[in-house]
C-alpha positions as CSV (number, residue, x, y, z in Angstrom):
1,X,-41.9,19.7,0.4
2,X,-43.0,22.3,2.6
3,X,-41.2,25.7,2.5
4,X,-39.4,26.9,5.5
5,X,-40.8,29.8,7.5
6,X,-39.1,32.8,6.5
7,X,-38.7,35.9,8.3
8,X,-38.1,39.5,6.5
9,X,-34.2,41.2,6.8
10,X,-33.8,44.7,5.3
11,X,-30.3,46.0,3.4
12,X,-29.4,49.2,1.4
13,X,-31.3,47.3,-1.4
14,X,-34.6,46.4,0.3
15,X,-36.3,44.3,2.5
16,X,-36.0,40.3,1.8
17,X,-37.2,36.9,3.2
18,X,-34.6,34.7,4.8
19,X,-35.1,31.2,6.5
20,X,-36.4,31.9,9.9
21,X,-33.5,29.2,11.1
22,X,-30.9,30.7,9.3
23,X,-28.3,32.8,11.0
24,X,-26.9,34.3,7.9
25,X,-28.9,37.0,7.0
26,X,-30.4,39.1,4.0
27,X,-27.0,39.7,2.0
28,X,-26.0,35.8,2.0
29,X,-29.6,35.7,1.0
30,X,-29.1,37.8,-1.8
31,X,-26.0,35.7,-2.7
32,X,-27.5,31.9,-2.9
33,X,-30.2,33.5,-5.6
34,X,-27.3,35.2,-7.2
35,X,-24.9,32.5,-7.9
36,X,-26.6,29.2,-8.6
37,X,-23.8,28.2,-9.8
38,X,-21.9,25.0,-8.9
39,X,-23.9,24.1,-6.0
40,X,-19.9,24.1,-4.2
41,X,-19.6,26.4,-1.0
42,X,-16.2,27.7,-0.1
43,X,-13.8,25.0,1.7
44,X,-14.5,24.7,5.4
45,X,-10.9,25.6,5.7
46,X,-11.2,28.5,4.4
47,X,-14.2,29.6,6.6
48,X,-12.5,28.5,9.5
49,X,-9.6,30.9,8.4
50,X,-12.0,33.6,8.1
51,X,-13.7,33.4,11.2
52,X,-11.1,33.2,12.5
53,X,-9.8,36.7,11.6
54,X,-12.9,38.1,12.4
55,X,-12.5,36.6,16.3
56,X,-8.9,38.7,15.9
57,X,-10.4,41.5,14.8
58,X,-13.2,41.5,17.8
59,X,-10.2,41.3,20.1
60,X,-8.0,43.9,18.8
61,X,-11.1,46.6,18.1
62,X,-11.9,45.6,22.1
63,X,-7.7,46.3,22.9
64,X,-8.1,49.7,20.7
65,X,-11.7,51.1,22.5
66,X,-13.4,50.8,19.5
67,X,-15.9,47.9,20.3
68,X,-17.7,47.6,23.5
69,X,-16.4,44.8,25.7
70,X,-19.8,42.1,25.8
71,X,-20.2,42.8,21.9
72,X,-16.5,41.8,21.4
73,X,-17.1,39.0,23.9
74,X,-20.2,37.5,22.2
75,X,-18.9,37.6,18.4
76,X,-15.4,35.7,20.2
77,X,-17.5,33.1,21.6
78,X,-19.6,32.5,18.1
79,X,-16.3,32.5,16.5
80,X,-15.2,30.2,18.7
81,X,-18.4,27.8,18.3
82,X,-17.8,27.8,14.8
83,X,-13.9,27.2,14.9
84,X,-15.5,24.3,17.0
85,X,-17.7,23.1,14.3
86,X,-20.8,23.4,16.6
87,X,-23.8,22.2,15.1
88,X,-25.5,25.4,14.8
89,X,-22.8,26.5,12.3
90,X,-22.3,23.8,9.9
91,X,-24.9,24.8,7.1
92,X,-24.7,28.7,8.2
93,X,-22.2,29.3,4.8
94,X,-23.7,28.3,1.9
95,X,-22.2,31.1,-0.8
96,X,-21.1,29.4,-4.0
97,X,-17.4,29.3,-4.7
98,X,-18.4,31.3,-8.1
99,X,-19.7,34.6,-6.8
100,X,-18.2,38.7,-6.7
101,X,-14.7,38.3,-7.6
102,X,-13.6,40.2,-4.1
103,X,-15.4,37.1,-2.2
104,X,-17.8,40.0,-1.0
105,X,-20.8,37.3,-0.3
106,X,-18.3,35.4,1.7
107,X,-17.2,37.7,3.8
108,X,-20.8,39.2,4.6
109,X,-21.8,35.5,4.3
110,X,-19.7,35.0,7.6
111,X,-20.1,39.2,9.1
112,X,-23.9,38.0,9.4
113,X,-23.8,34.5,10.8
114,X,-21.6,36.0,13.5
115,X,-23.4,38.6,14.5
116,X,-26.6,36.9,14.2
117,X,-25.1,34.1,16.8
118,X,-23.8,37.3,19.3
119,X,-27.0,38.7,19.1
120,X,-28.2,35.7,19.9
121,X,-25.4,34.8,23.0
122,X,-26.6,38.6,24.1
123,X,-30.4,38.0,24.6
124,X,-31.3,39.2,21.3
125,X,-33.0,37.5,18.1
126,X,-31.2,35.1,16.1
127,X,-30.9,36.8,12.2
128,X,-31.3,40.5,13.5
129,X,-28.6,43.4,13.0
130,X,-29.7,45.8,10.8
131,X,-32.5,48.0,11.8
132,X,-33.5,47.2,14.8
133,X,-32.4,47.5,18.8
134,X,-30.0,44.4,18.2
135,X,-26.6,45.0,19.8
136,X,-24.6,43.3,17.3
137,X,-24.4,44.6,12.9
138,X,-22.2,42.8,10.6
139,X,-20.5,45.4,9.3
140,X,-20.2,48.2,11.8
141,X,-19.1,45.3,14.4
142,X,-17.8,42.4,13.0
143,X,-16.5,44.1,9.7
144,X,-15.0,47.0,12.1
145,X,-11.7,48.3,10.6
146,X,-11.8,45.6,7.7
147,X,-13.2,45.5,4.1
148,X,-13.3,42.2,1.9
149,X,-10.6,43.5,-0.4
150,X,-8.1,42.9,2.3
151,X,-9.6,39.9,4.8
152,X,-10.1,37.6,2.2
153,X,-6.9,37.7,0.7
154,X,-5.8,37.8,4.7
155,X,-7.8,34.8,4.8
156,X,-6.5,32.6,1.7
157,X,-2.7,33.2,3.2
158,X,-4.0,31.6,6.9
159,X,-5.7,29.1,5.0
160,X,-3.0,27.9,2.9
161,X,-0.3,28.2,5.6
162,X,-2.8,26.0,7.9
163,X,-2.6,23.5,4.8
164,X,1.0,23.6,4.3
165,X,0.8,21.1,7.6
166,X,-0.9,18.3,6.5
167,X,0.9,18.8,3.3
168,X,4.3,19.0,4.3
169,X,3.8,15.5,6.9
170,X,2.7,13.5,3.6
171,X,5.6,14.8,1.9
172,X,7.8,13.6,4.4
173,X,5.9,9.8,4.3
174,X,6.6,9.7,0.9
175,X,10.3,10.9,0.5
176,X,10.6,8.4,3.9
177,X,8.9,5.2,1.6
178,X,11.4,6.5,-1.6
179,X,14.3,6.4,0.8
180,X,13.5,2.9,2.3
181,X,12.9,1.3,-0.9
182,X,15.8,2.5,-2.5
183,X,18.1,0.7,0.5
184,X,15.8,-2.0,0.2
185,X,15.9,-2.6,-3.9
186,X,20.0,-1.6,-4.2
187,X,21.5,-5.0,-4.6
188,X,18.8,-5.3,-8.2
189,X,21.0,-4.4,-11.0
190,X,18.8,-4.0,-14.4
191,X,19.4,-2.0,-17.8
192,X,18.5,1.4,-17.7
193,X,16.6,3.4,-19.8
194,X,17.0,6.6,-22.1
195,X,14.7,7.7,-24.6
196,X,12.8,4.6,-23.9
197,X,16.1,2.7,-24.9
198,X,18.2,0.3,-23.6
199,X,20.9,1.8,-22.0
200,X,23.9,1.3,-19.3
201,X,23.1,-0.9,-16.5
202,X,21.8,1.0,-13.2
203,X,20.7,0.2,-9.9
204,X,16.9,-0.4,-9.0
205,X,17.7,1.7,-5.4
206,X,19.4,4.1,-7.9
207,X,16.3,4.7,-9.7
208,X,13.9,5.1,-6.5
209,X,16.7,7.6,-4.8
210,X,16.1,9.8,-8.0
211,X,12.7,9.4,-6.6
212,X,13.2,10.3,-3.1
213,X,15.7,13.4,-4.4
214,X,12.3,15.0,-6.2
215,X,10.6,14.6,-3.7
216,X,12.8,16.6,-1.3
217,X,13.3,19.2,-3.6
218,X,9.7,19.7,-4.0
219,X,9.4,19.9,0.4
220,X,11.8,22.5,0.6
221,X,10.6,24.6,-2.7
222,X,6.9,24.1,-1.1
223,X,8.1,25.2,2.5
224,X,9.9,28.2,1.3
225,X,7.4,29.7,-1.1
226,X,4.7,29.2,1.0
227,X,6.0,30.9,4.4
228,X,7.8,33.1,2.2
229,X,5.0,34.6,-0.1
230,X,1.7,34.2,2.7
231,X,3.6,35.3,6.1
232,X,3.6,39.1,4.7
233,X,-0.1,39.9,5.7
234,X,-2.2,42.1,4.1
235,X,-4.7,42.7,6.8
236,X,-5.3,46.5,7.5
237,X,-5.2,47.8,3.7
238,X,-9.3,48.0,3.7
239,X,-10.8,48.8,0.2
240,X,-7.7,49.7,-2.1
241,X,-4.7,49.2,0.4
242,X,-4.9,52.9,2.0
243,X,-6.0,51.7,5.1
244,X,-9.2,54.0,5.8
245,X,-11.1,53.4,8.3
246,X,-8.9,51.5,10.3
247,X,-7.7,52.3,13.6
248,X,-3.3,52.9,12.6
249,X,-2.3,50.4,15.2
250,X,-5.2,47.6,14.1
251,X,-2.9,46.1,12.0
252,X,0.1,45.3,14.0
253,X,-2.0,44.2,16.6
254,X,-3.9,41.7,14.6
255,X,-0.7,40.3,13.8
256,X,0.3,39.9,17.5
257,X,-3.4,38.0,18.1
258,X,-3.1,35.8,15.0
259,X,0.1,34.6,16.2
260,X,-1.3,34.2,20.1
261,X,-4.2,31.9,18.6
262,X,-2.0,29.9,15.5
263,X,0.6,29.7,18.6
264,X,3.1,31.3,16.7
265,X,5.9,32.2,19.0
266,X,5.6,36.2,19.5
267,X,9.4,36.8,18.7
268,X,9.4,34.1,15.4
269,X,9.4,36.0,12.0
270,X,5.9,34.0,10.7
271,X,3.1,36.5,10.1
272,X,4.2,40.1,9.8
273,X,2.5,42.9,7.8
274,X,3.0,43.2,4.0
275,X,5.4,46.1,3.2
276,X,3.3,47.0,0.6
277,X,-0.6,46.5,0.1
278,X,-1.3,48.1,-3.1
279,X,0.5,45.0,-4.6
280,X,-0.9,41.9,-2.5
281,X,-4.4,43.6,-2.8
282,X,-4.6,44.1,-6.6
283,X,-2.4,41.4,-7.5
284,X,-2.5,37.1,-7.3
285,X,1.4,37.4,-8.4
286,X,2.3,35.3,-4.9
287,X,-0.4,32.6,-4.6
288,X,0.4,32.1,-8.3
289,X,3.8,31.3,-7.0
290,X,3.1,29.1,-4.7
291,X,0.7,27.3,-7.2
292,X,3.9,26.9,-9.3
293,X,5.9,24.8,-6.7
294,X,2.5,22.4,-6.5
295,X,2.5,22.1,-10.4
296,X,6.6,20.8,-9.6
297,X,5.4,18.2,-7.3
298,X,2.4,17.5,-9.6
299,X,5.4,17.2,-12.3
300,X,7.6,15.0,-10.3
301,X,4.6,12.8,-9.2
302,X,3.9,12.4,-12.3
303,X,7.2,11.8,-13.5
304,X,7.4,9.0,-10.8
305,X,4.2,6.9,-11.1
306,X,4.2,6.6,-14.9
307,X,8.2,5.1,-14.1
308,X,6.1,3.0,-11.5
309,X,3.2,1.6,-13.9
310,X,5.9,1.2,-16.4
311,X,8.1,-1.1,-14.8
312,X,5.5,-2.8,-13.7
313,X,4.0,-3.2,-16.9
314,X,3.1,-6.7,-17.9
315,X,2.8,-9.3,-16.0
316,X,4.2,-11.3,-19.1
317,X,4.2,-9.2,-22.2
318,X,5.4,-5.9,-20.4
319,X,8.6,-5.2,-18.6
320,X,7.4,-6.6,-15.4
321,X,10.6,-5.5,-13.3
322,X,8.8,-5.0,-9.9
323,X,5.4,-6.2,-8.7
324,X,3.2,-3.6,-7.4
325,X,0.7,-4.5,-4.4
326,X,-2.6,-6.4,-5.8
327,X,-5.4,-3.8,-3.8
328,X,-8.1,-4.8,-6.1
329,X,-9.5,-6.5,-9.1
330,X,-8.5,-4.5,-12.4
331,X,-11.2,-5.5,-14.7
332,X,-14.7,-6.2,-15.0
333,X,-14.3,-8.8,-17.8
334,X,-11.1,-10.0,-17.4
335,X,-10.6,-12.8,-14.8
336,X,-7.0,-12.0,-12.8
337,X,-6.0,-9.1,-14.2
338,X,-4.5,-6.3,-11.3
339,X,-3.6,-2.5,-12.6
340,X,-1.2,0.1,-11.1
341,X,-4.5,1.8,-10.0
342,X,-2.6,3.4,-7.2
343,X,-0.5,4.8,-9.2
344,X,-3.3,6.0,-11.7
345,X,-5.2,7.7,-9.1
346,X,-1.9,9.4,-8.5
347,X,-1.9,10.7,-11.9
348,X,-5.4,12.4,-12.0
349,X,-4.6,14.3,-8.9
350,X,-1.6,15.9,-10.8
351,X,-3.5,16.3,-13.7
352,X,-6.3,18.2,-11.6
353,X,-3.7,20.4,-9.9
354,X,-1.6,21.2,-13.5
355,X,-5.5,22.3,-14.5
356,X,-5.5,24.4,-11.1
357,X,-2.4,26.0,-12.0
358,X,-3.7,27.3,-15.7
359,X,-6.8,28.4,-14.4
360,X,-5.2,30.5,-11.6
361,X,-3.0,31.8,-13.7
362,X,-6.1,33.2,-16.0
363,X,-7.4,34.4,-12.7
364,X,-3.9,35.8,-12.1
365,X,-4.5,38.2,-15.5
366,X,-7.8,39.8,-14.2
367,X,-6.4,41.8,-11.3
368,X,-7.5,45.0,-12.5
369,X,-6.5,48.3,-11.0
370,X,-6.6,47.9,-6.6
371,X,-8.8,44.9,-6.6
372,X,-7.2,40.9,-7.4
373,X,-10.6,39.8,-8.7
374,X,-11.4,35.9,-8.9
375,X,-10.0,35.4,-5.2
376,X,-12.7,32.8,-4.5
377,X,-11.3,30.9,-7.5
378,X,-7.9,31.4,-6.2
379,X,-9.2,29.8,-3.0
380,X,-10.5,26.9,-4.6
381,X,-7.7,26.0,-6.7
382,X,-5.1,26.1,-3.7
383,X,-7.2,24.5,-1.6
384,X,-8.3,21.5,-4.0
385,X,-4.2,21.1,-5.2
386,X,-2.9,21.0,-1.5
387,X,-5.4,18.9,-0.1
388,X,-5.4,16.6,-3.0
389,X,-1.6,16.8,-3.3
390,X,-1.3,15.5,0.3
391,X,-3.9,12.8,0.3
392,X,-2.3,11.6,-2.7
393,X,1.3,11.4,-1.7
394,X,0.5,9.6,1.5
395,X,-2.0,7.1,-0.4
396,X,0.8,6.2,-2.7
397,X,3.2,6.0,0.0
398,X,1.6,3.5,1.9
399,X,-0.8,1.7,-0.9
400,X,2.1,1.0,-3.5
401,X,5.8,2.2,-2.8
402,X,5.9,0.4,0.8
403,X,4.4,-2.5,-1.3
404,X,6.8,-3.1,-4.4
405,X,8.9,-5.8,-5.0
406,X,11.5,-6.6,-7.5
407,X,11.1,-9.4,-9.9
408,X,14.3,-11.3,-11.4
409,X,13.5,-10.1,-14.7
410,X,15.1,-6.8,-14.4
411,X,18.7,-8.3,-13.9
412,X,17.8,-11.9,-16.2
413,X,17.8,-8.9,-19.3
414,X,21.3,-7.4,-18.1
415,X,23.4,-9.9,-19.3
416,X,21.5,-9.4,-22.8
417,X,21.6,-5.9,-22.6
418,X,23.4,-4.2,-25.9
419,X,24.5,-1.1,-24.0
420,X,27.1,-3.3,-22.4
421,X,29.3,-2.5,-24.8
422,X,29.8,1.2,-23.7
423,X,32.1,-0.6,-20.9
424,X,34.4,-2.0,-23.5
425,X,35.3,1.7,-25.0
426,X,38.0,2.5,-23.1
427,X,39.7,-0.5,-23.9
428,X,39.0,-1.3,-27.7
429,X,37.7,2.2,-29.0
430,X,34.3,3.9,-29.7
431,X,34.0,2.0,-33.3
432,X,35.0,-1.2,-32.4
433,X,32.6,-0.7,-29.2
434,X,29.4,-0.2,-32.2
435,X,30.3,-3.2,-34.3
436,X,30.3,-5.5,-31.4
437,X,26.5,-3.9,-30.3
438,X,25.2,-4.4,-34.4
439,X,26.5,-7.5,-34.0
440,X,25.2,-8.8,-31.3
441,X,22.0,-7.0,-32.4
442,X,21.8,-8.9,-35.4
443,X,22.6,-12.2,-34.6
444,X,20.9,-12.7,-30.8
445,X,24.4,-12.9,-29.2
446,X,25.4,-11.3,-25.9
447,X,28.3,-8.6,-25.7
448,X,30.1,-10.8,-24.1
449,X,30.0,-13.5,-26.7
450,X,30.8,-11.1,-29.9
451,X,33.3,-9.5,-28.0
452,X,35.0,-12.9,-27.0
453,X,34.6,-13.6,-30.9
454,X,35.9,-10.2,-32.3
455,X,39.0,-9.2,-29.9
456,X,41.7,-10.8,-27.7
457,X,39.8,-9.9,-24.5
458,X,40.2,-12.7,-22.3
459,X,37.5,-14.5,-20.1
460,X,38.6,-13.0,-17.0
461,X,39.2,-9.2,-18.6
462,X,35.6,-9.4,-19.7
463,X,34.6,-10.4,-16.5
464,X,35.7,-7.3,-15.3
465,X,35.4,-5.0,-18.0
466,X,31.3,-6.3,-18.3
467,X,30.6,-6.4,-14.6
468,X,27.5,-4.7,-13.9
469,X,27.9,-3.7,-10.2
470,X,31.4,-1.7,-11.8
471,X,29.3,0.2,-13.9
472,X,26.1,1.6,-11.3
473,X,28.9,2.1,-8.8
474,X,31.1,4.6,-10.4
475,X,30.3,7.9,-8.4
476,X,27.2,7.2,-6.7
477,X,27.8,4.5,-3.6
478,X,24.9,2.9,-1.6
479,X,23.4,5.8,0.6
C-alpha cells in the first residue's frame, strides 16, 4: 500500500509528520504511536459530548470578550459539523480508549480537529494552528479557559446523562412486557419454588410481577443516581479544581449554554456547577455510583432470565412450565432442539457490565492527589454497561417475554405438590401437617389422599382447605 502524503506539524516536543488529510494534528499524532493499544477509539457518544462543550465554551469566551467573534464563529460551525456527523469528521478521532489517564490525547485529539476545520471555514489550511499565521490554535482558542482535568470529566457526566435516555425508554418496555404478562399468565397456578424446592403454590402472574417490581426499582434507582450524581458540573475547575485561568463568570455561563443546546429549561435544576471541584476532579467516587445501580439491574436481569431459561427448561425432561418463543435453531447437531438464547444473550450483557463495575472500581482506587486518573476507562465502562444494558432489556422484551406462553404442566404438578400440606396446619397441627408430606413422599400419594386416609377431614373441608387459588390469594389480589 502506498503511504499517505504527510505534511510536517510542530509542538513543544518537535516537529512531526501527520497525514496531509487529517484534521487532527501533531499531538493526536503523537497519541496513535503512543497507545497501540486496543485498536478501540473513544465512544462516538462521548466525542459528541465533548465537542460539544468545546462549541459552549466558543460561545461563552465570545459572551465574555475573550475570543474574537469569526474565530468563535468558525470553531461553532465545525462543532456543529461534527455534532452532525459530517463526513469530514468521522475518522478525525482515532485516540485509543487506553491512553494518559486525564484523557489528555482526547481532548487535544478534538482541540486540533476543531481548529484545524475553523481554520479551514476561515480561509486558512486544513491541519495548521501552531506556528504559523493561522487564525485558529487548539489550545489558546478552543482549549480557552478549560484544561482536560475538568472537560473530560464535564464530558463523561453529558455523555452519560445523554445515555440515561435511550436507557431509561427500554427500561420502561420491559417493566411494560413484565406487567402485561403478569395479567396475562394470572389465572396459571403452579408450585413454587424455594431453595430449588417444592414449595406453596403461587401464581405464574405472581412470579412475573416480582419481575416487573425489579425492574421498576432499578428505573427509579438509575434515574435518581444518575441526575443526582452527573447534574453537579465540574466545568470551570481547570488543572486541579482552582479555576486558573478561567474567566470567574465562564463557568456559570457554560451552564446556561449547555442547557440552551440539551434544551434544558433555563429555570429546571438539571446542570448546575459542582459545589466542590477538588472532589469531582480527583475523585470517580460518583460515576462509581452510578455504576453500582447498573450492576442492580445487571443483578435483577440476571436474576430474571435464569427464572426464565429455568422454567422453560426441558421440553420433556425439564420443568417445561412456559414455552419461550422458537427465534432460531439451537444446535448444530441436534435436529429440533430450540434454547432460551434470548435469555442467554441477556446474561452476558450482565455479566460484561458486573465486569465493568469491578474494573471501575480499580480505576476508582487510582485517583491520586487532584487528578481522577483512568477517566478514559471510566468512559468506557459506562458507556459499554448503558448502552448494552438498554439494547438488552428491550431485545428481551420484545424477543422472549412478549412471546412466553404457559404450558399445563405447571398446574398438572400442583395437585402432586407435597407443600400442600402447609394448608392443613392450622387445622391438624405442624406435626401432623409433616407425617402426612413423608407419607405421601414415600408412597406416591397426593396430600389430599393421605390426609383423607390419616384424619377426619371430610371431602368438601379438603376441598377447601387444599384449594390452590386460597393459598396465592392471601394478601396479594390480581393487580
Amino acid at each position: 500500500m502506498s503511504q499517505p502524503e504527510m505534511r510536517i506539524e510542530t509542538d513543544s516536543l518537535g516537529p512531526m509528520q501527520v497525514p496531509v488529510g487529517a484534521y487532527y494534528g501533531v499531538q493526536t499524532q503523537r497519541a496513535i504511536q503512543n497507545f497501540p493499544i486496543s485498536g478501540e477509539p473513544m465512544p462516538r457518544e462521548f466525542i459528541h459530548a465533548h465537542v460539544l462543550l468545546k462549541k459552549a465554551a466558543a460561545t461563552v469566551n465570545r459572551d465574555l470578550g475573550l475570543l474574537k467573534a469569526e474565530i468563535a464563529g468558525a470553531i461553532i460551525q465545525a462543532a456543529d459539523e461534527i455534532l452532525a456527523d459530517a463526513p469530514w469528521s468521522l475518522e478525525q478521532f482515532p485516540v485509543d480508549i487506553y491512553q494518559t489517564g486525564s484523557g489528555t490525547s482526547t481532548n487535544m485529539n478534538v482541540n486540533e480537529v476543531l481548529a484545524s476545520r475553523a481554520n479551514e471555514i476561515l480561509g486558512g489550511k486544513r491541519g495548521a494552528g501552531r506556528g504559523d499565521k493561522s487564525p485558529v490554535h487548539p489550545n489558546d482558542h478552543v482549549n480557552l479557559g478549560q484544561s482536560s482535568n475538568d472537560t473530560i470529566p464535564t464530558s463523561l457526566q453529558l455523555m452519560t446523562l445523554n445515555l440515561l435516555g435511550p436507557l431509561s425508554a427500554a427500561l420502561m418496555t420491559l417493566r411494560n412486557s413484565l406487567e402485561a404478562k403478569s395479567k396475562e399468565l394470572w389465572p396459571i397456578i403452579k408450585t413454587g419454588r424455594t431453595h430449588l424446592q417444592d414449595a406453596t403454590p403461587i401464581r405464574l402472574g405472581q412470579e412475573f410481577l416480582g419481575y416487573s417490581w425489579q425492574i421498576r426499582l432499578a428505573f427509579e434507582h438509575i434515574v435518581g443516581s444518575t441526575t443526582d450524581k452527573m447534574d453537579a458540573l465540574t466545568i470551570g475547575g481547570t488543572a486541579v479544581g482552582t479555576g486558573i485561568n478561567t474567566h470567574p463568570e465562564f463557568a456559570k455561563r457554560m451552564c446556561s449554554v449547555l442547557k440552551h443546546e440539551l434544551a434544558i429549561p433555563s429555570d429546571s435544576q438539571g446542570l448546575s456547577i459542582t459545589r466542590d471541584h477538588f472532589n469531582i476532579q480527583s475523585t470517580l467516587d460518583a460515576f462509581v455510583a452510578v455504576h453500582a445501580t447498573l450492576k442492580t439491574l445487571a443483578i435483577s436481569l440476571t436474576k430474571i432470565a435464569n427464572d426464565i431459561r429455568w422454567m422453560a427448561s426441558g421440553p420433556r425432561a425439564g420443568l417445561g412450565e412456559i414455552e419461550l418463543p422458537a427465534v432460531q435453531p439451537g444446535s448444530s447437531i441436534m435436529p429440533g432442539k430450540v434454547n432460551p438464547v434470548i435469555a442467554e444473550s441477556v446474561l452476558m450483557v450482565c455479566q460484561r457490565v458486573i465486569g465493568n463495575d469491578a474494573a471501575l472500581t480499580a480505576a476508582a482506587t487510582q485517583c491520586n492527589f487532584e487528578l481522577a486518573m483512568s477517566l478514559p476507562l471510566a468512559v468506557k465502562c459506562l458507556h459499554e454497561s448503558i448502552t448494552l444494558l438498554a439494547h438488552a432489556c428491550t431485545n428481551f422484551a420484545t424477543n422472549c417475554i412478549d412471546g412466553i406462553t404457559a404450558t399445563d404442566r405447571g398446574p398438572a404438578l400442583v395437585e402432586s405438590g407435597l407443600m400442600l400440606a402447609t394448608a392443613l396446619v392450622p387445622v391438624i397441627g405442624y406435626d401432623q401437617a409433616a407425617a402426612i408430606a413423608k407419607e405421601a413422599a414415600a408412597t406416591g400419594k397426593t396430600i389430599r389422599e393421605v390426609a383423607k386416609a390419616r384424619t377426619t377431614l371430610t371431602d368438601a373441608q379438603l376441598a377447601d382447605l387444599l384449594d390452590p387459588a386460597k393459598m396465592v390469594d392471601v394478601s396479594h389480589p390480581k393487580p
